[in-house]
N, C-alpha and C positions, 0 to 999 in steps of 0.2 A: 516275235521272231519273224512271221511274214512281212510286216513293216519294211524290215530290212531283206527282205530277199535271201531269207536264210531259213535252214531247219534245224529239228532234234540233230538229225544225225550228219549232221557239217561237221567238219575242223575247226576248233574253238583255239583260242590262246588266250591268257589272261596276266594280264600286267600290273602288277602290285607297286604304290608309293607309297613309302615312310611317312616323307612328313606331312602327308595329307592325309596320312590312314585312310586311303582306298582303295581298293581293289575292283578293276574294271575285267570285266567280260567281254571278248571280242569272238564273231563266227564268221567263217566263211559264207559270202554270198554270193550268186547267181553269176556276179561275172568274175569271179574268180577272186576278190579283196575280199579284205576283213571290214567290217564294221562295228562299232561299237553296240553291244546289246545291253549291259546293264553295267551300273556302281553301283558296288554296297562299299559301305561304312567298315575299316577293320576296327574291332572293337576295343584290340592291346594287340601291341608286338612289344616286344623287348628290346631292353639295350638301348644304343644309340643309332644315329645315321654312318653308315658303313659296315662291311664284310663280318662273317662269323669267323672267329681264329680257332677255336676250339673248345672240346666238349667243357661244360660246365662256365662257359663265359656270360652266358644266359644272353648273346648277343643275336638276334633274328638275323638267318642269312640273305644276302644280293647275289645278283649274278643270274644269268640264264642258266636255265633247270630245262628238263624235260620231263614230264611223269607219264607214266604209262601203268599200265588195268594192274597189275601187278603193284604198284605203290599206294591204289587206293583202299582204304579200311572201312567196314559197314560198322564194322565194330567196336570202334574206337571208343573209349571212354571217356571222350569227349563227346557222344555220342556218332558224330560223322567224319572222317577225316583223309585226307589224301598227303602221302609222304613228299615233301617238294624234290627230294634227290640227291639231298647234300649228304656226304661231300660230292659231288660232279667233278667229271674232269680235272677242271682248274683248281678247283678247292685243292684233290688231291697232288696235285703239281706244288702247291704248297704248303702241303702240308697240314693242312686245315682238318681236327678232327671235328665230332660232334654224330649224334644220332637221335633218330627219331622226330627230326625238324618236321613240323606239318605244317597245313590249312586244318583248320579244326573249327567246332562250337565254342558254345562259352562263351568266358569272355578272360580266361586266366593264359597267362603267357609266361614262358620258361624256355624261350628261344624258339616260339612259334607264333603263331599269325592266328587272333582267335577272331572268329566272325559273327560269334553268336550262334544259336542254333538252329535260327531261321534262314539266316545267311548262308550258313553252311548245308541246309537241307536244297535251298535253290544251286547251289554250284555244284556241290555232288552230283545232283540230278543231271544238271548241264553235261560236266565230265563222263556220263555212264550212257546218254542217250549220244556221245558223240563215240564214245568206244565202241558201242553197238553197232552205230552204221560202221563199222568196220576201219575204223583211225586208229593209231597204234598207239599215237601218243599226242600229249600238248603241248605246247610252252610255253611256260613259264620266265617273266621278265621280274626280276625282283629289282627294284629300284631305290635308290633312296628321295627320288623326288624326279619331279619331269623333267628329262633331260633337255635344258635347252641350256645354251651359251648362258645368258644372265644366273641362271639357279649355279653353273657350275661357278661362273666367277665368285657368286657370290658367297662359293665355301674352298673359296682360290686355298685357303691356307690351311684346309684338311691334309693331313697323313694319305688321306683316301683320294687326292684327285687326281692321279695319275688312274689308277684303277675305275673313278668314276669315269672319264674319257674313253677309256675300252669298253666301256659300258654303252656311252654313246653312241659310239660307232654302229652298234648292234641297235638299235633303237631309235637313232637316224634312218635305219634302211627302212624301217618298217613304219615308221613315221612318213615316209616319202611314195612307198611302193603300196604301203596295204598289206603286205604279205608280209607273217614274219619269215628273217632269216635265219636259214640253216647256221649252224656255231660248232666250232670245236678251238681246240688249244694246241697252241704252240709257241715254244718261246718262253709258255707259262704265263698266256697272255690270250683271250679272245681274238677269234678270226672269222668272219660272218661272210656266207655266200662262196667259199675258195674253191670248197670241195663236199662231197658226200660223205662226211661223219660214217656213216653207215656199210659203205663202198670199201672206204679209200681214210679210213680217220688217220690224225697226224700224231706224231708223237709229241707229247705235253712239254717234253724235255727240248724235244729237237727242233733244228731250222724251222722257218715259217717258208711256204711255198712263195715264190719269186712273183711276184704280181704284172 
């Protein structure tokens, strides 16, 4: 971590691909970006490439999450494990049920993200020594693959690429700036940077602010 000009208790964010079954670890450093600290290996997720529709589809969800001290579990029977957040916002604008989605051990999946239990003993650890220094929450990018122009063409003829493209959008910023972006919904659609979620959040249903 000092490598990168970062500590225990910085702002972490961590960005998960499908089809590369990784999960990458990124913290705040010194001058204010993120940098990459670690990949591990996801061990199983479920389903296919794209969004979770609902409970019992066994389909791992996408989309930006936030978790916060309150979603994480010591006692998982997985033995460690953090709730990603679903449904979020957007899920619920459409609809999207499902519960209990995690980051977990193991290696067994049922519409969750299993890491192993040494995998999941290093991120837990990450996530709790970053709630300490007093962070409220993380973010979580779930992907189906790295969003670049060629990956997206290259699944032109999913059901999912309109949805992958608002994905993008959130994931270009932080690809360009280092910082993840702020997110909320409206429209029933991802909107990164507009407003303070927290302040000022949009209605899911209603207009998108005028740019």
């Amino acid at each position: 971590m000092a490598e990168i000009n970062s500590s225990p208790s910085e702002p972490m964010m961590i960005r998960l691909y499908k089809q590369t079954s990784t999960l990458e670890v990124w913290k705040r450093t010194s001058d204010g970006t993120y940098s990459l600290l670690k990949t591990y290996d996801i061990c199983k997720w479920s389903g296919e490439l794209g969004p979770k529709f609902r409970e019992g589809d066994h389909q791992s969800p996408e989309g930006f999450y936030d978790v916060t001290p309150d979603l994480m579990n010591p006692n998982s029977s997985y033995w460690l494990s953090f709730n990603v957040g679903f449904p979020n916002k957007f899920d619920q604008a459409w609809e999207r049920t499902g519960t209990n989605l995690m980051i977990h051990g193991d290696c067994l999946s049922v519409g969750c993200y299993a890491m192993t239990d040494d995998g999941i003993k290093e991120i837990f650890a990450l996530a709790r020594e970053t709630f300490r220094g007093g962070n409220r929450s993380f973010q979580l990018q779930l992907l189906p693959f790295p969003m670049t122009e060629a990956n997206i063409q290259a699944n032109a003829s999913s059901p999912h690429v309109d949805f992958w493209r608002n994905l993008k959008e959130g994931a270009d910023i932080f690809d360009n700036t280092g910082i993840p972006p702020t997110w909320d919904v409206c429209e029933r659609r991802y909107v990164f940077n507009v407003n303070d979620p927290r302040v000022s959040p949009l209605d899911p249903l209603g207009p998108c602010p005028i740019s």
